[in-house]
SEPA-915967 format. One record per residue (C-alpha): residue in three letters; x, y, z. Coordinates in steps of 0.1 Angstrom, whole numbers. Layout:
# SEPA-915967
 code     x     y     z
  ALA     X     Y     Z
...
//
This chain:
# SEPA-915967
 code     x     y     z
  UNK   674   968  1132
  UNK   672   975  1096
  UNK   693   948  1072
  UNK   711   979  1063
  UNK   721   988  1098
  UNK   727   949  1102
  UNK   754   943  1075
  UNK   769   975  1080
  UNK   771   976  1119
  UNK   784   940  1122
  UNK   745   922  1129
  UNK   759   899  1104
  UNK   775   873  1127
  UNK   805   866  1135
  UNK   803   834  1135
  UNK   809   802  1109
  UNK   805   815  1076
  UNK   776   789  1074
  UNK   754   808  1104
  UNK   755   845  1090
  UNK   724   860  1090
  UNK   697   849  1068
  UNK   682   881  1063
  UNK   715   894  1039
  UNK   700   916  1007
  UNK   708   905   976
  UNK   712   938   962
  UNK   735   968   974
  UNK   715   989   992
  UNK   723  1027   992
  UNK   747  1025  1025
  UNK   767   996  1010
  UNK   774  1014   978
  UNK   788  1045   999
  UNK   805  1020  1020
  UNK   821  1003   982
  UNK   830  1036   968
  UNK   848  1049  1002
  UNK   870  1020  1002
  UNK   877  1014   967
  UNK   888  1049   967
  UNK   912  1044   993
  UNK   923  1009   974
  UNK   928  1026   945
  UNK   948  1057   956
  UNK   972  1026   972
  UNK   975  1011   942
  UNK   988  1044   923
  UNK  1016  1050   949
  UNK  1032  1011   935
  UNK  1043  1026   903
  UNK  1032  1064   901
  UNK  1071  1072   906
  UNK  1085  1048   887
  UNK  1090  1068   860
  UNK  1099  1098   877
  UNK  1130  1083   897
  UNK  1155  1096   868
  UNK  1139  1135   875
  UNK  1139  1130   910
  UNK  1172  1119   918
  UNK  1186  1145   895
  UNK  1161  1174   917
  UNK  1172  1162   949
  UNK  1208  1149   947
  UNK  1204  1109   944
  UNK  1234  1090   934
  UNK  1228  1063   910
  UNK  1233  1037   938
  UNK  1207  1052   961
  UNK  1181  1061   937
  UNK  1164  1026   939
  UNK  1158  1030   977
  UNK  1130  1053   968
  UNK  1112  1022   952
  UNK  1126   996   980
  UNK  1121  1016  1006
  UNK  1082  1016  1000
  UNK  1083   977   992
  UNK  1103   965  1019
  UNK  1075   983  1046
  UNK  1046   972  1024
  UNK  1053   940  1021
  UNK  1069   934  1054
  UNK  1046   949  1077
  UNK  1008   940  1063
  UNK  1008   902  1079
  UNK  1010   926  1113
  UNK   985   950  1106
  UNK   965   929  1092
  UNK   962   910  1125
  UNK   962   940  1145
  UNK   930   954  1124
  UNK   915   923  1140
  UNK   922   923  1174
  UNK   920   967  1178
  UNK   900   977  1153
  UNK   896   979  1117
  UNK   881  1010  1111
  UNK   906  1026  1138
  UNK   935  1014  1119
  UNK   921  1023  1078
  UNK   916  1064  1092
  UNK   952  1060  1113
  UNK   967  1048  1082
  UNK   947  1072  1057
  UNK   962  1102  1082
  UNK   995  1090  1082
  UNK   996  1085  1041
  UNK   986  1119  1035
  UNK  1010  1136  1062
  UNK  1039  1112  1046
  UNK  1027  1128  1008
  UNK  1027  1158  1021
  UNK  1067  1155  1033
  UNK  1073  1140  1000
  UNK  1061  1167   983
  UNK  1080  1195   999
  UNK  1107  1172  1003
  UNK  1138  1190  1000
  UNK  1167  1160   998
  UNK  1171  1127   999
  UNK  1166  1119  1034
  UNK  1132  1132  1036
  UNK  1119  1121  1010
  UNK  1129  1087  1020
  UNK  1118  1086  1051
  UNK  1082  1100  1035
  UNK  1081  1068  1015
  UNK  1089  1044  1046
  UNK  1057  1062  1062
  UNK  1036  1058  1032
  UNK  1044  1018  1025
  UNK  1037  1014  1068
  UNK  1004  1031  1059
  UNK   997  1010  1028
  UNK  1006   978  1050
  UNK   977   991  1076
  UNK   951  1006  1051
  UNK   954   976  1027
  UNK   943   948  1051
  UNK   923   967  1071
  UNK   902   981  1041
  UNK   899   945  1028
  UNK   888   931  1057
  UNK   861   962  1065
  UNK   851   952  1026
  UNK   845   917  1033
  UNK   830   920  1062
  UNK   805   947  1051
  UNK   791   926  1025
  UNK   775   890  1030
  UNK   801   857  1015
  UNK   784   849   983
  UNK   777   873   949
  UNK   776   908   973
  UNK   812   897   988
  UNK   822   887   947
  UNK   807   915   929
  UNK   828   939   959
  UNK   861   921   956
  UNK   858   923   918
  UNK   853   960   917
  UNK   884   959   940
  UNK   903   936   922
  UNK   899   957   888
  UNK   905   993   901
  UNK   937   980   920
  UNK   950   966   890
  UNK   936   994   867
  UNK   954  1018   900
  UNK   986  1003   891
  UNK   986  1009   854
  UNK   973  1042   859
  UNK  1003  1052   883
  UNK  1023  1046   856
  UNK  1005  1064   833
  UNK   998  1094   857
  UNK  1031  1098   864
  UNK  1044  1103   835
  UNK  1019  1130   825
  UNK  1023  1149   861
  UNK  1064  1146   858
  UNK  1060  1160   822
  UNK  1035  1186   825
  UNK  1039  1200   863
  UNK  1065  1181   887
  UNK  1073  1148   899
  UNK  1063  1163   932
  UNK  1027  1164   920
  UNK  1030  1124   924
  UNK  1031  1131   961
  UNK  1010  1160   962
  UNK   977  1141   947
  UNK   970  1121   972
  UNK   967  1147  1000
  UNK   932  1156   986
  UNK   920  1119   983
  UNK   933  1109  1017
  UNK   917  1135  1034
  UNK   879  1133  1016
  UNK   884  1098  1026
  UNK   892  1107  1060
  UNK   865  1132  1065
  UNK   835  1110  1046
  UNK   846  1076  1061
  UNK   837  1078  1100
  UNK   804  1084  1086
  UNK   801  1052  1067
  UNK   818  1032  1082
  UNK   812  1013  1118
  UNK   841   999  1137
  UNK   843   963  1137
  UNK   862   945  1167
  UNK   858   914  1188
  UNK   841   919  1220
  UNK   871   903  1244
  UNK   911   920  1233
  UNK   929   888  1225
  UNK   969   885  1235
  UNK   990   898  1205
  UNK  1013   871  1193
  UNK  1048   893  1195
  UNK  1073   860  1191
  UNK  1053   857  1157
  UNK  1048   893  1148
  UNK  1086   897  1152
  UNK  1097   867  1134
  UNK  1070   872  1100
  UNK  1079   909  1097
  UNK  1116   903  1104
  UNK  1113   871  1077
  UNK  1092   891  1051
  UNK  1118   921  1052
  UNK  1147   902  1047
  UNK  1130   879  1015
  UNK  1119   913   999
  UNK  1150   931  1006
  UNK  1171   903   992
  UNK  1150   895   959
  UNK  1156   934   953
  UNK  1191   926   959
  UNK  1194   901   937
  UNK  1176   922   911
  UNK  1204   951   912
  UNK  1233   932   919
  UNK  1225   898   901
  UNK  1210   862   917
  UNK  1250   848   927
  UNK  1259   881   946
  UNK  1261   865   985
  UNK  1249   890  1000
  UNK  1216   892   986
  UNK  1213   845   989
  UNK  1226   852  1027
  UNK  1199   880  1036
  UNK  1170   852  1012
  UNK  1185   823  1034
  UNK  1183   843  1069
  UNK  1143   854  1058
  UNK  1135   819  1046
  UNK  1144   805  1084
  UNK  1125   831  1099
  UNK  1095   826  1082
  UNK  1102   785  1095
  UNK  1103   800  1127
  UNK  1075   817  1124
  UNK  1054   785  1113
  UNK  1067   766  1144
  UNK  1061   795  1168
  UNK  1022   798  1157
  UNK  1022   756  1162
  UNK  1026   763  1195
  UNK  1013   795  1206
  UNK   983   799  1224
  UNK   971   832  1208
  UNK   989   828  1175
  UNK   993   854  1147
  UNK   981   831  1120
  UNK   968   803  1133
  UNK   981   768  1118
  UNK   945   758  1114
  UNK   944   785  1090
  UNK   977   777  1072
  UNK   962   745  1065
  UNK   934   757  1048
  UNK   940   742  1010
  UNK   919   772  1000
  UNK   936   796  1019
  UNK   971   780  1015
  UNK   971   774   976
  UNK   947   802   972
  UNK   980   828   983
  UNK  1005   806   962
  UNK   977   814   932
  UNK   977   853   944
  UNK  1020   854   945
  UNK  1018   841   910
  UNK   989   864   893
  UNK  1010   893   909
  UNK  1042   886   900
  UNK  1028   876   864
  UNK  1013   909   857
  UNK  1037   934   873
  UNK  1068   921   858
  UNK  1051   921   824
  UNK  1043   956   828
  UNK  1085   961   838
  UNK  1096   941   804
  UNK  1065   963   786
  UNK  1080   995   794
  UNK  1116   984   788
  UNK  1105   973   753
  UNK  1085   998   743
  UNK  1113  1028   755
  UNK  1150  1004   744
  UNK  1133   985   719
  UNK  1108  1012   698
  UNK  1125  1042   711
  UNK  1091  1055   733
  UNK  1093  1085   757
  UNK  1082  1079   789
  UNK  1051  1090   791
  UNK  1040  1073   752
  UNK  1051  1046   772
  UNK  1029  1051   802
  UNK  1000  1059   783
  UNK  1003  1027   761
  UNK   997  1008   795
  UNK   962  1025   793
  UNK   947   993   769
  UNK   957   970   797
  UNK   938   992   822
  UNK   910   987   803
  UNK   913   953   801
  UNK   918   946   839
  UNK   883   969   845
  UNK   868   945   821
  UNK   881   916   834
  UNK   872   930   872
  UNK   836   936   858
  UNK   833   901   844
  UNK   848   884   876
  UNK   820   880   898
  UNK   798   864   868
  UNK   823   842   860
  UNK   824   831   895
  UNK   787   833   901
  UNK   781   802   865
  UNK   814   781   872
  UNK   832   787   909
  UNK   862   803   919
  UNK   887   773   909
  UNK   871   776   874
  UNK   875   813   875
  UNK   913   808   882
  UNK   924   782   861
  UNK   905   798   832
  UNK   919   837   837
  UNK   958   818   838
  UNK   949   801   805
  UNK   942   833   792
  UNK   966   851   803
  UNK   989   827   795
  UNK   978   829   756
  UNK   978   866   757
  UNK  1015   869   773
  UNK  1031   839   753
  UNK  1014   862   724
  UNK  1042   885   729
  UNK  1069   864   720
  UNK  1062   877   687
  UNK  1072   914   691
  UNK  1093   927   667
  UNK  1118   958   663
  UNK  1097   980   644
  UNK  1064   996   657
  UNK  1041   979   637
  UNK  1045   954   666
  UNK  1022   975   685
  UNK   991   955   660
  UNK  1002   926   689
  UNK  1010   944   717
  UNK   981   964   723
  UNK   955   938   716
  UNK   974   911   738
  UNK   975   933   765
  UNK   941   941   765
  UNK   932   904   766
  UNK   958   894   788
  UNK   944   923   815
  UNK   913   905   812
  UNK   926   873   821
  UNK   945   884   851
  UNK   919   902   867
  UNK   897   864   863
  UNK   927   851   877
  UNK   928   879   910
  UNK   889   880   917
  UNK   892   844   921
  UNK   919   846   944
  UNK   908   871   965
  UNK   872   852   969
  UNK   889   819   977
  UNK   916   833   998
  UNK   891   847  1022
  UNK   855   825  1016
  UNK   845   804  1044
  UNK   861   822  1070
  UNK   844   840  1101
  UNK   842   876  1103
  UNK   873   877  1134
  UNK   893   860  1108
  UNK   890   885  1075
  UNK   914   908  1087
  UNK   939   879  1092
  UNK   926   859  1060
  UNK   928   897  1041
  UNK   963   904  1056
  UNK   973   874  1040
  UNK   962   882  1007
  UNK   978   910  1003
  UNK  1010   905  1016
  UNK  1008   877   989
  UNK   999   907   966
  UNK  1026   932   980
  UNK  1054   902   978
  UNK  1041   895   943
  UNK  1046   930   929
  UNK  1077   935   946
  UNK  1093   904   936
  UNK  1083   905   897
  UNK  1102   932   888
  UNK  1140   918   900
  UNK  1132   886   891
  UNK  1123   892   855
  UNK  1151   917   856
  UNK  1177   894   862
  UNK  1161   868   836
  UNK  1158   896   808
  UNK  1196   911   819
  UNK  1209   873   819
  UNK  1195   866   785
  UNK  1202   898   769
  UNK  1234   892   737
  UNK  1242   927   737
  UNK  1233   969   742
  UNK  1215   968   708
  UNK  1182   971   702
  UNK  1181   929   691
  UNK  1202   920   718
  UNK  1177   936   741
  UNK  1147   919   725
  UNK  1163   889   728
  UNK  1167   892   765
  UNK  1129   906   766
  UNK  1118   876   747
  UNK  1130   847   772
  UNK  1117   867   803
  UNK  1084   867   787
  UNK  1086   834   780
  UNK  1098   825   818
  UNK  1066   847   826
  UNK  1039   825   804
  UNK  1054   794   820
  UNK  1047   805   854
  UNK  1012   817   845
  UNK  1006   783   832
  UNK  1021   769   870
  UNK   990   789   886
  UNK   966   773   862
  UNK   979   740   872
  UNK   985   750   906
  UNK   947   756   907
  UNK   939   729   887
  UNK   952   700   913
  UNK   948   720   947
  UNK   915   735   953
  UNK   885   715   959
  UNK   849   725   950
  UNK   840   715   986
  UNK   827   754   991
  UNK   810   755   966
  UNK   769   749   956
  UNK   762   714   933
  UNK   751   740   908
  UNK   780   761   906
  UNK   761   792   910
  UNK   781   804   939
  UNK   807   799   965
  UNK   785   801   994
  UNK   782   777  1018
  UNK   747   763  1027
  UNK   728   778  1054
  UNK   714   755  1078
  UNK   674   755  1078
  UNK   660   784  1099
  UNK   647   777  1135
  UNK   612   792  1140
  UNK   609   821  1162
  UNK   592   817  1196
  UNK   557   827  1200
  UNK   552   856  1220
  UNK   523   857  1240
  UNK   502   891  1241
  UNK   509   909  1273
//
């Protein structure tokens, strides 16, 4: 078997991270680059559909009969199955298939589009966006994991996940941008409509690239623990969006928090003692997987609720359309491609806890930055320029999450380890935006432009103080224990090689 066919067929054991085969390239070889741009494709379509129609709710809800009160369900609707459901596919791309279940989920993202498109009222296209967050919660940790295992743990694995890293960040800002110039120049329902065409090149280039990757023997699907994470995951998300519309004291929204909080204790004890358990507690206990996700929460909520108080700013404050607003975003885009691009070197000369606590410091500098915008549009000589820089530091800040959230692990594990992640990622984006919301809305000393700012102001300052938590969170939690004396990378040490047998001439 070629190494080729070995990496890309699973030959690459499945074992301790320690024992994979010692025969990895350290190059990308033709298949693996296929095998990158087929699922960073997909990543990146899934990263558009966060905030392609956040710009577009206003058109939308006047085109298809929303009431003011409804129109945010076309948002939380998404995030609620996104964020709620990716623990469970996650797993279930472990024990059924992950190629299986990254084409089921392509198919059923593209068919929801499609109904979005021609939606014709509000029911439709709602349940069109429940679909498509089910099918980001399956294609998202099931790509992931098909990424990590397709390429060896060590610079392959980093120089992968910081390609992925940049073009889902650089996905999100484009959404907004993209969104703004299809509402404006054809129809929101073009927002839809574009990923129909990606999905199904995906679909129809993907079985050739990529091999299925199961365990041999169908473990027992933990349902007690399925039920109570998703259940526990919906109700957090649903009530931080809650709070976000209705304000932090409203009991409805800290009764729906408190009821997801004691789930997701339920769900801790149920994996202590299960025998086949979603996540196992081994796991949990990880300090690189554990404080790795706290790290990913932060970095996401961080970035996307600075892209919220951006666009509020740059439409209240300096008076921007929507789509000048959108395409401003395009210097951090720029930035987080840069910063994706610089990751894996980053990684390769210091280590990933290195890598993290310097991207926080620098976003942190960037963001706090921002404190001195202004009223007038000369403020855009800061705003641009910070941006840019502060892109940079967060993509440091997710590449190194993403490597130390799923290093070390066997391959039966990644789609578990990779689940994680990005529900830490989903449940980052969705709760940056209420949060900061409620901080900016609480803060705010009037409807005028100042009293705006002024509410803009102490959110971004609640935002640098947070990124400056992950540093320190990184700082004190995570070990070098994974990493070589030299710092060069994070993989573990192979054990020496056992000669081959002799074979004696027949």
């Amino acid at each position: 078997m070629s190494v080729v066919d070995g990496v890309s067929k699973g030959a690459v054991a499945a074992g301790p991270a320690g024992a994979r085969e010692r025969t990895a390239p350290h190059r990308l070889t033709p298949r693996m680059r296929l095998t990158l741009v087929v699922l960073l494709v997909a990543q990146f379509m899934l990263a558009v559909d966060f905030s392609i129609l956040n710009v577009a709710l206003p058109v939308i809800g006047e085109g298809l009969g929303f009431s003011l009160a409804n129109l945010q369900w076309i948002a939380t609707a998404f995030a609620l199955c996104a964020a709620g459901f990716t623990l469970l596919f996650g797993r279930v791309a472990d024990l059924f298939g992950r190629r299986r279940l990254f084409l089921g989920g392509l198919a059923v993202l593209g068919a929801a589009s499609l109904a979005g498109g021609l939606a014709t009222g509000p029911e439709v296209l709602i349940a069109a966006r429940v679909l498509q967050g089910l099918a980001t919660a399956a294609v998202t940790p099931a790509g992931l994991s098909l990424l990590t295992t397709s390429f060896p743990e060590g610079p392959l694995r980093e120089r992968a996940l910081g390609l992925n890293g940049a073009l889902m960040s650089a996905g999100f800002t484009t959404g907004a941008i993209l969104g703004g110039v299809l509402t404006d120049l054809l129809s929101w329902r073009w927002s839809f409509l574009i990923n129909v065409p990606v999905a199904a090149a995906v679909l129809v280039v993907a079985p050739m690239v990529l091999a299925e990757s199961r365990p041999a023997a169908r473990p027992r699907l933990d349902l007690p623990g399925a039920l109570s994470v998703t259940l526990g995951l919906l109700a957090v998300v649903y009530g931080f969006s809650r709070a976000g519309e209705h304000g932090w004291s409203e009991p409805a929204a800290l009764a729906v928090l408190a009821v997801g909080v004691v789930l997701l204790v339920v769900f801790y004890f149920v994996e202590r003692a299960g025998s086949a358990p979603l996540v196992p507690v081994t796991v949990l206990a990880r300090r690189t997987v554990a404080w790795g996700n706290i790290a990913g929460v932060l970095a996401f909520v961080t970035e996307t609720s600075l892209v919220f108080l951006l666009t509020l700013y740059l439409q209240q404050v300096l008076g921007f359309s929507a789509l000048a607003a959108g395409l401003s975003f395009g210097v951090l885009g720029l930035g987080t491609v840069l910063g994706g691009t610089l990751a894996p070197r980053v990684i390769a000369r210091t280590g990933t806890r290195a890598t993290l606590v310097t991207g926080a410091l620098v976003q942190a500098a960037a963001t706090a930055a921002l404190l001195g915008l202004g009223t007038d549009r000369d403020s855009l000589a800061l705003l641009l320029p910070a941006t840019f820089v502060g892109g940079v530091g967060n993509m440091l800040l997710i590449v190194g999450f993403m490597v130390t959230a799923t290093s070390g692990l066997p391959d039966r594990e990644q789609g578990m380890a990779t689940g994680l992640a990005t529900m830490s990622q989903q449940i980052g984006i969705t709760m940056g935006t209420p949060v900061m919301s409620a901080v900016a809305t609480g803060a705010m000393t009037g409807t005028t432009v100042t009293g705006i700012l002024h509410g803009i102001r102490a959110a971004v300052a609640v935002d640098t103080a947070l990124v400056l938590v992950t540093a320190l969170t990184a700082a004190l939690s995570l070990r070098r224990t994974a990493e070589q004396p030299t710092g060069r990378s994070t993989r573990l040490t192979p054990p020496p090689a056992t000669p081959a047998p002799t074979r004696r001439p027949r």
